[in-house]
N, C-alpha and C positions, 0 to 999 in steps of 0.2 A: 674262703676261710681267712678268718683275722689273724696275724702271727701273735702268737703268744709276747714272744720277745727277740731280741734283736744281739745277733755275737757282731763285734767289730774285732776287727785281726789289725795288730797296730806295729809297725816297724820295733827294734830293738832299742833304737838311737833313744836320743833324749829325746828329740822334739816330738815321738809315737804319734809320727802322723799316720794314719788311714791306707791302709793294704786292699784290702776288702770287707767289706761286710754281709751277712748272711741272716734270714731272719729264722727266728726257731716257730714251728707248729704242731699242737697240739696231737698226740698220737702220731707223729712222723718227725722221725732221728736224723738229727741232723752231723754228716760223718764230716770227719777234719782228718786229714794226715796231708803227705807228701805226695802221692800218688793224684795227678791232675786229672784221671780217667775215672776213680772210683770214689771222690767224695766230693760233696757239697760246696766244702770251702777247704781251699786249698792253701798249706801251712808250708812258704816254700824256706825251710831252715833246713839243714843238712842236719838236725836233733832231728828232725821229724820224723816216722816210723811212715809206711805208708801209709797203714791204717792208724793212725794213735790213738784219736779218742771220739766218743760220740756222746752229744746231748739230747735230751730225748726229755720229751713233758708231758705229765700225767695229771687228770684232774681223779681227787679222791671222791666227787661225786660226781653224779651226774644227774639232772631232773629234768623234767617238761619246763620248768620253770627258774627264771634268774633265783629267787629264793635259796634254790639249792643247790644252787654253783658258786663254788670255791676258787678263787682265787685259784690257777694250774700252779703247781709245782715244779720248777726244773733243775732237771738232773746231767751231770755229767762219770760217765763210767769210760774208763781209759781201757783199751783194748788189747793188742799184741804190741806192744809197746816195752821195750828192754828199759827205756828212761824214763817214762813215765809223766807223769805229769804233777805241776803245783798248781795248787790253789791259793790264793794268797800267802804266797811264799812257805806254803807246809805242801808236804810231797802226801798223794794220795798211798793207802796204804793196804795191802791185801789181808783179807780174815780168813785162813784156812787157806789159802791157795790163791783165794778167787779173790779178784778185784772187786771194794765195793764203790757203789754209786756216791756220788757227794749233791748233794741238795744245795745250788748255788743259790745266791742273794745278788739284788743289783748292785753292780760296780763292782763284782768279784773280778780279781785279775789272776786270770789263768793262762801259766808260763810252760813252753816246750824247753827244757833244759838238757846239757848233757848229763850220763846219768854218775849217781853218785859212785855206785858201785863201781863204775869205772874207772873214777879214780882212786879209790882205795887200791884196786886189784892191782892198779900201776903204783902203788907209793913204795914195794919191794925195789923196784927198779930205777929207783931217782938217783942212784949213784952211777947209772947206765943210760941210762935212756931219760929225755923230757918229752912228753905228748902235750902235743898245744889243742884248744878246742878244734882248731880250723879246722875242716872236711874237705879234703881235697878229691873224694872219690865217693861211690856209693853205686852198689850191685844192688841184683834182687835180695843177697841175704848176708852181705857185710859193708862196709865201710872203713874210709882209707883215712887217717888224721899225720898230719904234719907232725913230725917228729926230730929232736936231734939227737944224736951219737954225745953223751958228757965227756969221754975219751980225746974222739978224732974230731968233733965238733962238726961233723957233714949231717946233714939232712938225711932223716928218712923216711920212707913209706913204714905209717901203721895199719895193718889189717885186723880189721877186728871185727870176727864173727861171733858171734852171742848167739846164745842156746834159748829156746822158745819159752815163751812163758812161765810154761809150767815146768821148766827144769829138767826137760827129758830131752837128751840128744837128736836133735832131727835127722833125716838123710842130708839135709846140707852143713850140718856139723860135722857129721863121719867124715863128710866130703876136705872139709875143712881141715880137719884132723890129719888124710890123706895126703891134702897139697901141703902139710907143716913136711910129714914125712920126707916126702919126695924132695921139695927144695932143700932139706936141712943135710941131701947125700947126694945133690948137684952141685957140680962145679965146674963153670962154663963162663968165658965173656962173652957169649951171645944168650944167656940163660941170665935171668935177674939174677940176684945175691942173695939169698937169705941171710941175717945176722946173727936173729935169735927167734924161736917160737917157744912158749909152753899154752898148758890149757889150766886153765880153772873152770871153777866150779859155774863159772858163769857164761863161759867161750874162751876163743882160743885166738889169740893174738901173737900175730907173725910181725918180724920187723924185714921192713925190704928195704935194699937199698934205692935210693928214688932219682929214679930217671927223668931228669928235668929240663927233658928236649920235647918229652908230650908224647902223643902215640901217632902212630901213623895214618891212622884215619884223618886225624886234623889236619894233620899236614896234607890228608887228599882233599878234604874240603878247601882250606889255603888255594891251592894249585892247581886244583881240577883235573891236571895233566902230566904227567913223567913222560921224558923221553925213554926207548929200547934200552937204552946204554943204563940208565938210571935204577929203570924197572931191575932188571939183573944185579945190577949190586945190590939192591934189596933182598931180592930173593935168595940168591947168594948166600948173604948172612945166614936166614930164615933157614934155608937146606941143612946151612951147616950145625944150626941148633936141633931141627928137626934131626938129623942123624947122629947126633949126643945123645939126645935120650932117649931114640930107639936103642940105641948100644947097651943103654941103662935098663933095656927093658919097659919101658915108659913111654905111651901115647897119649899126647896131650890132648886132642878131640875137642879143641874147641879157637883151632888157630885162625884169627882174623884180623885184619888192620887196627883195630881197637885194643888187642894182645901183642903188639908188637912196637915195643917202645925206643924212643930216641935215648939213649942214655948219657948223653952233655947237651947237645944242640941237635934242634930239628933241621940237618944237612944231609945230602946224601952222601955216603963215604963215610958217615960217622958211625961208632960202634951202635950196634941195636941189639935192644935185648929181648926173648922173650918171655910173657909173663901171665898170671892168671891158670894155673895148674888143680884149679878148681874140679875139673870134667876129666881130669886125666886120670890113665887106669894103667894096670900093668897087664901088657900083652902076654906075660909070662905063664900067666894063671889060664890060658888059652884065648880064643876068638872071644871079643865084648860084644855088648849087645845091651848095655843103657842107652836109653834115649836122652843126651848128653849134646850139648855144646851148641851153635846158633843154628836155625835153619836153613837159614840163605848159607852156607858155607859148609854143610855136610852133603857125603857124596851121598849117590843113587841108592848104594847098597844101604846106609843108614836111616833111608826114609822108605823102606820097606818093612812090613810087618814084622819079620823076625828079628829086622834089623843086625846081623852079625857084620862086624867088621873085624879091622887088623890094623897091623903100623898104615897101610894105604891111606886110611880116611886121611889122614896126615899130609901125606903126601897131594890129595886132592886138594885141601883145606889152604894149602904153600904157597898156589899162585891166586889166593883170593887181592894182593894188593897190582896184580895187573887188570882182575877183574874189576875192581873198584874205580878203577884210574878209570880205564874203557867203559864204564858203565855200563856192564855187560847184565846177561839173565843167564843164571847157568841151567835154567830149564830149555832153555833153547842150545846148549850147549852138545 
Protein backbone atom coordinates (compact mmCIF):
# COMPACT_ATOMS: atom_id res chain seq x y z
CA UNK A 1 0.00 0.00 0.00
CA UNK A 2 1.09 3.65 -1.04
CA UNK A 3 1.08 6.20 1.99
CA UNK A 4 -1.25 8.65 1.49
CA UNK A 5 1.10 11.30 3.08
CA UNK A 6 4.15 11.81 5.14
CA UNK A 7 4.24 13.55 9.15
CA UNK A 8 7.84 14.90 9.84
CA UNK A 9 8.49 15.57 13.70
CA UNK A 10 11.05 18.64 13.64
CA UNK A 11 13.09 19.74 16.73
CA UNK A 12 11.76 23.12 18.58
CA UNK A 13 15.29 25.04 17.77
CA UNK A 14 15.38 27.47 14.90
CA UNK A 15 17.23 25.37 12.52
CA UNK A 16 13.93 22.26 12.84
CA UNK A 17 15.99 19.81 11.79
CA UNK A 18 14.48 16.32 11.40
CA UNK A 19 13.61 14.05 14.68
CA UNK A 20 11.81 11.50 12.83
CA UNK A 21 9.48 10.90 10.19
CA UNK A 22 6.34 8.77 9.78
CA UNK A 23 4.32 8.00 6.72
CA UNK A 24 0.29 8.30 7.02
CA UNK A 25 -2.00 5.25 5.23
CA UNK A 26 -5.12 5.11 4.11
CA UNK A 27 -7.69 3.52 6.79
CA UNK A 28 -4.84 3.09 9.35
CA UNK A 29 -4.35 5.90 12.30
CA UNK A 30 -1.45 6.99 12.75
CA UNK A 31 -0.84 7.58 16.88
CA UNK A 32 1.78 10.35 18.29
CA UNK A 33 2.36 10.95 22.04
CA UNK A 34 5.11 10.37 24.51
CA UNK A 35 4.78 6.80 25.25
CA UNK A 36 7.70 5.00 23.01
CA UNK A 37 5.82 1.44 23.52
CA UNK A 38 2.20 2.58 22.24
CA UNK A 39 2.52 4.96 19.15
CA UNK A 40 3.85 5.24 15.81
CA UNK A 41 5.77 8.16 16.06
CA UNK A 42 7.17 9.15 19.11
CA UNK A 43 6.85 12.96 20.38
CA UNK A 44 9.80 12.96 22.95
CA UNK A 45 8.74 16.67 24.65
CA UNK A 46 7.83 16.63 28.27
CA UNK A 47 4.13 18.70 26.81
CA UNK A 48 3.58 15.34 25.32
CA UNK A 49 0.47 13.28 26.81
CA UNK A 50 1.26 9.63 26.22
CA UNK A 51 -1.33 9.42 23.95
CA UNK A 52 -1.89 13.01 22.37
CA UNK A 53 -3.01 12.91 19.14
CA UNK A 54 -3.92 10.64 16.17
CA UNK A 55 -4.06 11.15 12.33
CA UNK A 56 -6.15 9.04 10.41
CA UNK A 57 -7.27 9.24 6.40
CA UNK A 58 -10.32 8.76 4.91
CA UNK A 59 -11.31 8.61 1.18
CA UNK A 60 -15.18 10.00 0.70
CA UNK A 61 -15.38 7.54 -2.19
CA UNK A 62 -14.37 4.61 -3.27
CA UNK A 63 -14.87 2.75 -6.98
CA UNK A 64 -13.49 -0.20 -9.08
CA UNK A 65 -12.15 2.76 -10.85
CA UNK A 66 -9.55 5.87 -10.71
CA UNK A 67 -12.53 7.89 -11.95
CA UNK A 68 -14.01 7.63 -8.70
CA UNK A 69 -11.33 8.26 -6.41
CA UNK A 70 -10.91 11.35 -4.49
CA UNK A 71 -8.03 12.72 -3.55
CA UNK A 72 -7.89 11.01 0.72
CA UNK A 73 -8.64 13.42 3.11
CA UNK A 74 -6.50 13.72 6.40
CA UNK A 75 -7.48 14.29 9.51
CA UNK A 76 -6.00 14.88 12.90
CA UNK A 77 -8.24 14.40 16.37
CA UNK A 78 -6.25 15.01 19.59
CA UNK A 79 -7.10 12.45 22.20
CA UNK A 80 -6.61 12.34 26.29
CA UNK A 81 -4.53 15.23 26.10
CA UNK A 82 -4.88 18.17 29.11
CA UNK A 83 -2.70 20.60 26.40
CA UNK A 84 -3.85 19.80 23.56
CA UNK A 85 -2.80 20.56 20.44
CA UNK A 86 -2.27 23.69 17.61
CA UNK A 87 -2.62 23.76 14.36
CA UNK A 88 -1.10 26.49 12.76
CA UNK A 89 -0.85 28.37 15.67
CA UNK A 90 -4.90 28.02 16.72
CA UNK A 91 -5.58 25.47 19.51
CA UNK A 92 -7.95 22.67 18.43
CA UNK A 93 -11.22 23.15 20.19
CA UNK A 94 -13.96 20.69 21.69
CA UNK A 95 -18.03 20.89 20.60
CA UNK A 96 -20.05 19.71 23.33
CA UNK A 97 -17.43 17.89 25.19
CA UNK A 98 -15.86 15.94 22.49
CA UNK A 99 -12.93 16.86 20.64
CA UNK A 100 -13.33 17.51 16.90
CA UNK A 101 -11.27 16.27 14.12
CA UNK A 102 -9.31 19.01 11.95
CA UNK A 103 -9.02 18.25 8.18
CA UNK A 104 -5.18 19.28 7.72
CA UNK A 105 -3.68 20.78 4.26
CA UNK A 106 0.13 20.37 3.16
CA UNK A 107 2.70 22.21 5.16
CA UNK A 108 0.21 22.41 8.26
CA UNK A 109 2.39 22.93 11.33
CA UNK A 110 1.20 21.19 14.09
CA UNK A 111 2.71 22.21 17.72
CA UNK A 112 2.64 20.10 21.17
CA UNK A 113 2.50 23.10 23.63
CA UNK A 114 2.14 23.74 27.29
CA UNK A 115 -1.33 24.14 28.02
CA UNK A 116 -3.05 27.43 28.31
CA UNK A 117 -5.07 26.65 31.04
CA UNK A 118 -2.25 26.07 32.90
CA UNK A 119 -1.25 29.09 32.94
CA UNK A 120 -4.14 31.09 33.67
CA UNK A 121 -4.86 28.57 36.87
CA UNK A 122 -1.19 29.90 37.97
CA UNK A 123 -1.56 33.68 37.24
CA UNK A 124 -3.52 33.96 41.16
CA UNK A 125 -0.19 32.80 42.39
CA UNK A 126 2.52 35.03 40.62
CA UNK A 127 2.93 37.14 43.86
CA UNK A 128 4.04 33.56 45.23
CA UNK A 129 5.21 31.27 43.22
CA UNK A 130 6.93 31.46 39.29
CA UNK A 131 6.29 27.99 37.21
CA UNK A 132 8.88 27.95 34.36
CA UNK A 133 7.91 25.45 31.29
CA UNK A 134 10.79 23.04 32.17
CA UNK A 135 9.59 19.46 33.12
CA UNK A 136 11.78 18.06 35.35
CA UNK A 137 9.60 14.97 36.15
CA UNK A 138 6.79 12.95 34.78
CA UNK A 139 4.58 9.90 36.36
CA UNK A 140 1.97 7.85 34.79
CA UNK A 141 -0.67 10.66 35.84
CA UNK A 142 1.17 13.79 36.74
CA UNK A 143 4.12 16.06 36.08
CA UNK A 144 6.81 17.94 37.90
CA UNK A 145 7.85 21.70 36.54
CA UNK A 146 10.56 23.91 37.92
CA UNK A 147 9.52 26.38 40.08
CA UNK A 148 10.53 29.36 42.35
CA UNK A 149 9.40 30.61 45.87
CA UNK A 150 9.01 35.08 44.82
CA UNK A 151 9.47 35.29 48.83
CA UNK A 152 12.72 33.17 49.67
CA UNK A 153 13.81 32.86 46.08
CA UNK A 154 14.70 28.80 46.46
CA UNK A 155 13.45 26.44 43.90
CA UNK A 156 10.85 24.25 43.80
CA UNK A 157 9.14 21.14 42.82
CA UNK A 158 5.67 21.68 40.88
CA UNK A 159 3.19 18.69 40.96
CA UNK A 160 0.76 18.95 38.79
CA UNK A 161 -1.97 16.33 38.20
CA UNK A 162 -4.83 17.22 35.84
CA UNK A 163 -8.36 15.72 35.87
CA UNK A 164 -9.28 13.54 32.55
CA UNK A 165 -10.62 14.86 29.84
CA UNK A 166 -13.96 15.06 30.41
CA UNK A 167 -13.78 16.71 33.66
CA UNK A 168 -14.68 13.96 36.13
CA UNK A 169 -12.28 13.19 38.76
CA UNK A 170 -10.41 9.91 38.28
CA UNK A 171 -9.18 7.53 41.01
CA UNK A 172 -5.74 9.03 40.37
CA UNK A 173 -7.15 12.58 41.22
CA UNK A 174 -8.80 11.30 44.65
CA UNK A 175 -5.39 9.78 44.95
CA UNK A 176 -3.91 13.08 44.26
CA UNK A 177 -6.18 15.02 46.39
CA UNK A 178 -5.04 12.37 49.15
CA UNK A 179 -1.28 12.94 49.01
CA UNK A 180 -2.16 17.30 48.98
CA UNK A 181 -3.99 16.02 52.28
CA UNK A 182 -1.48 14.06 53.93
CA UNK A 183 1.76 16.19 52.97
CA UNK A 184 -0.10 19.56 53.80
CA UNK A 185 -0.13 17.78 58.08
CA UNK A 186 3.52 16.20 57.80
CA UNK A 187 6.22 17.61 59.18
CA UNK A 188 9.44 15.86 59.02
CA UNK A 189 13.24 16.34 57.76
CA UNK A 190 13.26 13.08 56.26
CA UNK A 191 9.60 13.64 54.79
CA UNK A 192 9.70 16.31 51.67
CA UNK A 193 7.98 19.75 52.57
CA UNK A 194 5.06 20.67 51.19
CA UNK A 195 4.44 24.55 50.72
CA UNK A 196 1.29 24.98 49.31
CA UNK A 197 -1.48 22.60 47.51
CA UNK A 198 -5.02 23.69 46.31
CA UNK A 199 -7.31 22.08 43.58
CA UNK A 200 -9.20 23.56 40.60
CA UNK A 201 -11.50 22.96 38.47
CA UNK A 202 -8.83 21.53 36.24
CA UNK A 203 -6.32 19.31 38.86
CA UNK A 204 -4.55 19.86 41.78
CA UNK A 205 -1.19 21.34 42.10
CA UNK A 206 1.16 20.68 45.16
CA UNK A 207 4.34 22.89 45.51
CA UNK A 208 7.31 20.71 47.03
CA UNK A 209 10.14 21.63 48.16
CA UNK A 210 12.89 20.35 45.56
CA UNK A 211 15.58 18.14 46.43
CA UNK A 212 18.41 18.72 44.23
CA UNK A 213 20.77 16.01 45.08
CA UNK A 214 18.27 13.55 42.70
CA UNK A 215 16.95 10.16 43.95
CA UNK A 216 18.70 7.39 45.02
CA UNK A 217 18.12 5.03 42.30
CA UNK A 218 20.53 7.25 40.21
CA UNK A 219 22.90 7.49 42.44
CA UNK A 220 22.57 3.33 42.28
CA UNK A 221 23.01 3.39 38.85
CA UNK A 222 26.26 6.10 39.21
CA UNK A 223 27.86 3.51 41.82
CA UNK A 224 26.49 0.22 41.32
CA UNK A 225 27.69 -0.52 44.79
CA UNK A 226 27.41 0.79 48.67
CA UNK A 227 29.40 -0.37 51.24
CA UNK A 228 27.51 -2.22 54.78
CA UNK A 229 28.54 1.03 56.71
CA UNK A 230 26.77 3.17 53.93
CA UNK A 231 23.75 0.92 53.18
CA UNK A 232 22.69 1.55 56.91
CA UNK A 233 22.79 5.06 57.02
CA UNK A 234 20.50 5.05 54.25
CA UNK A 235 18.16 3.01 55.62
CA UNK A 236 18.61 4.66 58.84
CA UNK A 237 17.08 7.85 57.54
CA UNK A 238 14.32 5.79 55.49
CA UNK A 239 13.20 3.72 59.12
CA UNK A 240 13.13 6.98 60.71
CA UNK A 241 10.66 8.59 58.13
CA UNK A 242 8.94 5.20 57.84
CA UNK A 243 8.09 5.54 61.63
CA UNK A 244 6.83 9.42 61.34
CA UNK A 245 4.21 8.39 59.44
CA UNK A 246 3.21 5.38 60.82
CA UNK A 247 2.72 7.46 64.07
CA UNK A 248 0.58 9.62 61.78
CA UNK A 249 -1.37 6.79 60.91
CA UNK A 250 -0.13 6.70 57.31
CA UNK A 251 1.26 3.94 54.97
CA UNK A 252 3.05 5.02 52.27
CA UNK A 253 2.97 1.58 50.06
CA UNK A 254 4.99 2.52 47.49
CA UNK A 255 8.68 2.94 49.03
CA UNK A 256 11.53 2.53 46.52
CA UNK A 257 15.00 4.02 45.53
CA UNK A 258 13.13 6.21 42.93
CA UNK A 259 10.92 7.79 46.26
CA UNK A 260 13.77 8.46 48.12
CA UNK A 261 15.52 11.67 47.47
CA UNK A 262 18.92 13.38 48.09
CA UNK A 263 17.76 16.68 49.58
CA UNK A 264 21.16 19.16 48.76
CA UNK A 265 23.74 16.64 47.40
CA UNK A 266 23.84 13.09 46.23
CA UNK A 267 26.36 12.11 49.46
CA UNK A 268 25.75 9.61 51.80
CA UNK A 269 25.40 11.25 55.29
CA UNK A 270 23.34 13.77 53.66
CA UNK A 271 19.80 14.59 54.82
CA UNK A 272 17.23 12.30 52.41
CA UNK A 273 13.83 12.74 52.08
CA UNK A 274 11.00 10.90 51.26
CA UNK A 275 8.51 11.44 48.70
CA UNK A 276 5.66 10.52 46.24
CA UNK A 277 2.64 9.92 48.82
CA UNK A 278 0.65 9.07 45.75
CA UNK A 279 -0.27 5.19 46.92
CA UNK A 280 -0.36 6.00 50.57
CA UNK A 281 -3.40 5.11 52.67
CA UNK A 282 -4.39 5.46 56.25
CA UNK A 283 -3.91 2.33 58.17
CA UNK A 284 -6.44 3.78 60.61
CA UNK A 285 -9.59 3.15 58.55
CA UNK A 286 -8.27 -0.78 59.13
CA UNK A 287 -6.15 -3.44 57.06
CA UNK A 288 -5.76 -2.05 52.95
CA UNK A 289 -6.08 -3.82 50.37
CA UNK A 290 -5.59 -1.60 46.97
CA UNK A 291 -3.35 -2.87 44.53
CA UNK A 292 -1.04 0.14 44.91
CA UNK A 293 2.68 1.02 44.55
CA UNK A 294 5.63 -0.87 42.28
CA UNK A 295 5.70 -4.59 41.80
CA UNK A 296 9.16 -5.45 42.35
CA UNK A 297 9.03 -3.88 45.78
CA UNK A 298 5.73 -5.13 47.41
CA UNK A 299 5.65 -7.87 49.99
CA UNK A 300 4.10 -11.57 49.48
CA UNK A 301 1.00 -10.65 51.20
CA UNK A 302 0.27 -7.71 48.60
CA UNK A 303 0.52 -9.94 45.62
CA UNK A 304 -1.98 -12.34 46.71
CA UNK A 305 -5.59 -12.23 45.64
CA UNK A 306 -6.98 -10.51 48.66
CA UNK A 307 -4.18 -8.77 49.05
CA UNK A 308 -4.64 -7.22 52.75
CA UNK A 309 -1.82 -5.48 54.21
CA UNK A 310 -0.70 -3.17 57.14
CA UNK A 311 2.17 -0.57 58.39
CA UNK A 312 4.59 -4.09 57.45
CA UNK A 313 4.28 -3.63 53.55
CA UNK A 314 6.48 -0.53 54.67
CA UNK A 315 8.66 -2.01 56.54
CA UNK A 316 9.47 -4.80 53.70
CA UNK A 317 9.47 -2.04 51.02
CA UNK A 318 12.70 -0.06 53.52
CA UNK A 319 15.41 -2.38 52.52
CA UNK A 320 14.61 -2.14 48.76
CA UNK A 321 18.03 0.16 48.29
CA UNK A 322 20.30 -2.75 49.79
CA UNK A 323 18.34 -4.79 47.35
CA UNK A 324 19.06 -2.66 44.36
CA UNK A 325 22.72 -2.05 45.31
CA UNK A 326 22.95 -6.29 45.39
CA UNK A 327 20.86 -6.79 42.57
CA UNK A 328 18.95 -9.05 44.31
CA UNK A 329 15.26 -11.06 43.06
CA UNK A 330 13.05 -10.83 46.02
CA UNK A 331 11.29 -13.82 44.53
CA UNK A 332 14.05 -15.90 45.51
CA UNK A 333 14.10 -14.20 48.81
Amino acid sequence: MEPVSKLTLLTEKESFSTLDEAHIYLHKPLTCGRDPYRNDLVVPSPHASRHHFEIYCVALEDGPDDENQQTPLVFLHCLNSSNGVLVNGKRLRKARGIQAACLLCHRDIIEVVPGLTFRRELQFLKEEYTVSDRCIGNGANAQVFLGENCQTFDQVAVKINKLGCDGIPTLEMKRALQEAEMLGRLDHPNIVSCQRAFKTHIGVYIFLELASGGDLFSLILRRKWFTESEICVIIHQVMIAVQYIHSQGIVHRDIKPENILFAVTPRIGHRIVLTDFGSAGMVALGRLTSRVGTEYYRPPECRKCAGLHDRAADLWAAKSPADASANMDLECI
